[in-house]
Steps between C-alpha positions, in 0.01 A plus 500: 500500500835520370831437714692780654788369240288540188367836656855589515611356242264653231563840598359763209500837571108626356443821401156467383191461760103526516379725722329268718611605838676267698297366845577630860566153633713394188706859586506461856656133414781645327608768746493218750772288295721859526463629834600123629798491282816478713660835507917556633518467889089564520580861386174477358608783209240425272159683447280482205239766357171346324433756229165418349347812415519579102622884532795378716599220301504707161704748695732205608484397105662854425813494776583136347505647170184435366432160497151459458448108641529719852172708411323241364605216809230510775764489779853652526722386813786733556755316753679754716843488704346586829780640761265709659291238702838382659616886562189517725563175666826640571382876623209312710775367760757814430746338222601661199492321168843545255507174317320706213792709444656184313452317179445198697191593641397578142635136328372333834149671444485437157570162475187476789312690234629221226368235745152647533446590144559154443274346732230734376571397130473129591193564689332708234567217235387271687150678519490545165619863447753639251794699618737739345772604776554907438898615577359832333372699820890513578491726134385815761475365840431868632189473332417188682606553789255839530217339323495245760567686776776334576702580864880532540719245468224267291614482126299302201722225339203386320191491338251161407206553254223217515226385343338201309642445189321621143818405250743290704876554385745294401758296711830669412799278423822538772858493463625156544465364849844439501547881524246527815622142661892540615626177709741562812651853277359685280614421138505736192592221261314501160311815649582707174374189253199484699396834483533527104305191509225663707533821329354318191285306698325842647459619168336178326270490806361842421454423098328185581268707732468782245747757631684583169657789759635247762822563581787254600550538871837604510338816286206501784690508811728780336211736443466491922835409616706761252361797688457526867136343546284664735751852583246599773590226785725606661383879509182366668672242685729742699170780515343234675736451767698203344882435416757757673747245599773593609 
């Protein structure tokens, strides 16, 4: 069995899988690595929807934009920023929830979100699944949120397609660490040099693959980043009884 380091380590995102379905115990496994993940002041603002019917998951496909590794992955995980279990709490001894009303509550619950995805990645590796993490259910979270039935003040961040792999992907090179690692400050120094040199980088890796059409990354993150991403957030966001502050 490989280390958690090398599980880690190795991280590919897979978008192609069998359809062998994926075992209860092996599933029940990996929920059990998320719902023990330490959550901000035991708020406990995480829930997660199994989504393992076909008819579901190609409608799931569609809202993220049709990627088809969703449809064709036995198992989708959609991890949701849960306020509503501790709104109940709160009503059961006659207190009123309003921490939802800030962006905290949304940064606090999705870096709990962050913390469980993770643990669920790391666990599904280490069973021998493939995993493509899916940002794309944000693309119409409405849709989402009322094909999962979804209560107020719950919101999905996102999405985790799984399966065993059929084509495994390739690793794809970073930026320097030196642009992730900053000692004491962080530094910008040779940042411009060392994106040009992974610009080229990016673009050799997908010729020696046999993406003539890869582009550099500087040219990839501008065809998400030069538009506002995902429009809808905020629009379902406030509909379901986030943000407000004041």
């Amino acid at each position: 069995m490989s280390s958690v380091i090398d599980i880690l380590t190795a991280h590919k995102s897979e978008r192609s899988f069998t359809d062998r379905p994926i075992d209860d115990a092996i599933l029940d496994r990996l929920v059990a690595s998320a719902y023990r993940a330490p959550t901000s002041v035991n708020s406990q603002q995480v829930s997660l929807v199994i989504t393992r019917n076909a008819e579901a998951r190609g409608k799931i496909s569609a809202i993220a934009g049709g990627q088809p590794w969703i449809a064709k992955a036995p198992l989708f995980i959609t991890f949701v920023l849960d306020m509503h279990k501790s709104q109940q709490a709160m009503a059961a001894i006659d207190k009123e929830q309003i921490a939802q009303q800030s962006i905290e509550s949304v940064v606090s619950g999705a870096t709990d979100i962050g913390i469980a995805l993770g643990a669920v990645m790391t666990a599904a590796r280490a069973e021998g699944l493939g995993i493509v993490p899916i940002g794309g259910i944000r693309r119409d979270p409405q849709a989402m949120i009322e094909l999962l039935h979804l209560p107020e003040l719950t919101f999905p961040v996102v999405g985790l397609a799984l399966g065993y792999v059929d084509e495994p992907a390739h690793q794809k090179p970073r930026l320097p660490l030196s642009t992730f690692r900053h000692e004491e400050r962080y530094s910008t120094e040779g940042l411009k040099e060392n994106i040009a040199a992974y610009n080229q980088e990016m673009v050799q890796h997908w010729q020696n693959i046999g993406r003539q059409d890869g582009e550099s990354w500087s040219e990839s993150v501008s065809g998400y980043y030069q538009n506002i991403y995902f429009p809808h957030v905020l629009s379902a966001l406030l509909k379901q009884g986030f943000g407000n502050e004041k």
